[in-house]
C-alpha positions as CSV (number, residue, x, y, z in Angstrom):
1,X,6.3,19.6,-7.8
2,X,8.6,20.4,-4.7
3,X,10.2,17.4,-3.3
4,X,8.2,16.9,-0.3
5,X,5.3,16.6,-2.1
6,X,7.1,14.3,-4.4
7,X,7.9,12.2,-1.7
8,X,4.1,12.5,-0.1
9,X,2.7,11.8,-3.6
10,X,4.9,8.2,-3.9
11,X,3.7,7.5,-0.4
12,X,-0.2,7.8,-0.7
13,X,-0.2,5.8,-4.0
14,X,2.1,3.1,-2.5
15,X,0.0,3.2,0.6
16,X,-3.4,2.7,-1.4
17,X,-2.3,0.0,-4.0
18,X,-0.4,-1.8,-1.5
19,X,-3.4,-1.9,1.3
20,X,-6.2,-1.9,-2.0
21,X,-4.1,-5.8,-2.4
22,X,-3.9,-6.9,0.9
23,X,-8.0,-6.1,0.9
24,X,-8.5,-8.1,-2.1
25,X,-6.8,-11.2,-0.9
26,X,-8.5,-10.8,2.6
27,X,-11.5,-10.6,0.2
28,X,-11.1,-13.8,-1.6
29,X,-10.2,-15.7,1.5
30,X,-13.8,-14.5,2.9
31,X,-15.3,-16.0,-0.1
32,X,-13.1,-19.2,-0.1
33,X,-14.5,-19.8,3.6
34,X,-18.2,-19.1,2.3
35,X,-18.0,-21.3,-0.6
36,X,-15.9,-24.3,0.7
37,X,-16.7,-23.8,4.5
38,X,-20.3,-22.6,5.1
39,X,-20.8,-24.0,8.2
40,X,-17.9,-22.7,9.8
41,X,-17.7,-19.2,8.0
42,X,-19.1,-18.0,11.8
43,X,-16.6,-19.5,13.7
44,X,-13.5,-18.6,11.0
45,X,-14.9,-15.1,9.9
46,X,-16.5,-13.5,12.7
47,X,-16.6,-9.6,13.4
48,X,-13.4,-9.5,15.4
49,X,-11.0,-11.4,13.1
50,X,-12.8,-9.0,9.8
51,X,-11.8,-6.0,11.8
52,X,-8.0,-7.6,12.9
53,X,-7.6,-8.3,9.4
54,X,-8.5,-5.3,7.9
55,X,-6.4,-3.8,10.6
56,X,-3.4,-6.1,9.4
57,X,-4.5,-5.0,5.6
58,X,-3.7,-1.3,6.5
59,X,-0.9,-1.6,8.5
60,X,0.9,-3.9,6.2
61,X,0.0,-1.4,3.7
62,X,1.4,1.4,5.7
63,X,4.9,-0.4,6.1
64,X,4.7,-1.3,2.8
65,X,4.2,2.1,1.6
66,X,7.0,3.3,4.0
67,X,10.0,1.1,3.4
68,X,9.6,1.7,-0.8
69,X,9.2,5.5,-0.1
70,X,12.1,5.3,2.6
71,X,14.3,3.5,-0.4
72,X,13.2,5.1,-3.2
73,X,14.1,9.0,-1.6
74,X,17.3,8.0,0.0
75,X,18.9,7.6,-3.3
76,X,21.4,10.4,-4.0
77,X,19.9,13.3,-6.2
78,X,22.4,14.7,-9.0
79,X,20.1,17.7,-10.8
80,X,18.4,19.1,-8.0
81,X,15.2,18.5,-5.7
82,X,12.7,19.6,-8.1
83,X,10.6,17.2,-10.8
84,X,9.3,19.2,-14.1
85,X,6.3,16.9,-14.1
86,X,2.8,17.3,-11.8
87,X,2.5,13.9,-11.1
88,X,5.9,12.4,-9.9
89,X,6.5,9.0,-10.8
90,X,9.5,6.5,-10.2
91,X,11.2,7.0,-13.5
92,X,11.4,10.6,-13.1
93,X,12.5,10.1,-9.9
94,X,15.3,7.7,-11.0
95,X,16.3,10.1,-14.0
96,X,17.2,12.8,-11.1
């Protein structure tokens, strides 16, 4: 794998693990407020603030994704730019 694509691989599967976490914690929030608050779930969780905070989960997600790439590729290479795997991982990464 070439190292761009390296680098675009490490992004997307930072970018969906991090953002897959921030959407299960908005998650269990929404069900905290049904459970222990069910007759202000409409005031606390209405369609604006879903959509804001699954804007936040994304974005956060995003950044996330972008400062571990950002890190994790600015370390100096010693063998070269190319990994001998398909699927580039961190280790591999860190061996180059």
């Amino acid at each position: 794998i070439s190292y761009a694509g390296c680098a675009a691989q490490v992004f997307v599967c930072f970018f969906c693990s991090s953002a897959e976490f921030y959407l299960l914690t908005i998650m269990s929030y929404n069900r905290y407020v049904a459970i222990c608050k069910p007759l202000h779930y409409g005031t606390l969780l209405g369609s604006r603030t879903c959509v804001h905070t699954a804007a936040a989960a994304w974005g956060s997600g995003f950044l996330t994704a972008l400062l571990h790439t950002v890190n994790t590729f600015s370390l100096p290479l010693c063998r070269g730019n190319a990994v001998e795997q398909f699927f580039c991982e961190i280790p591999q990464i860190v061996k180059l």
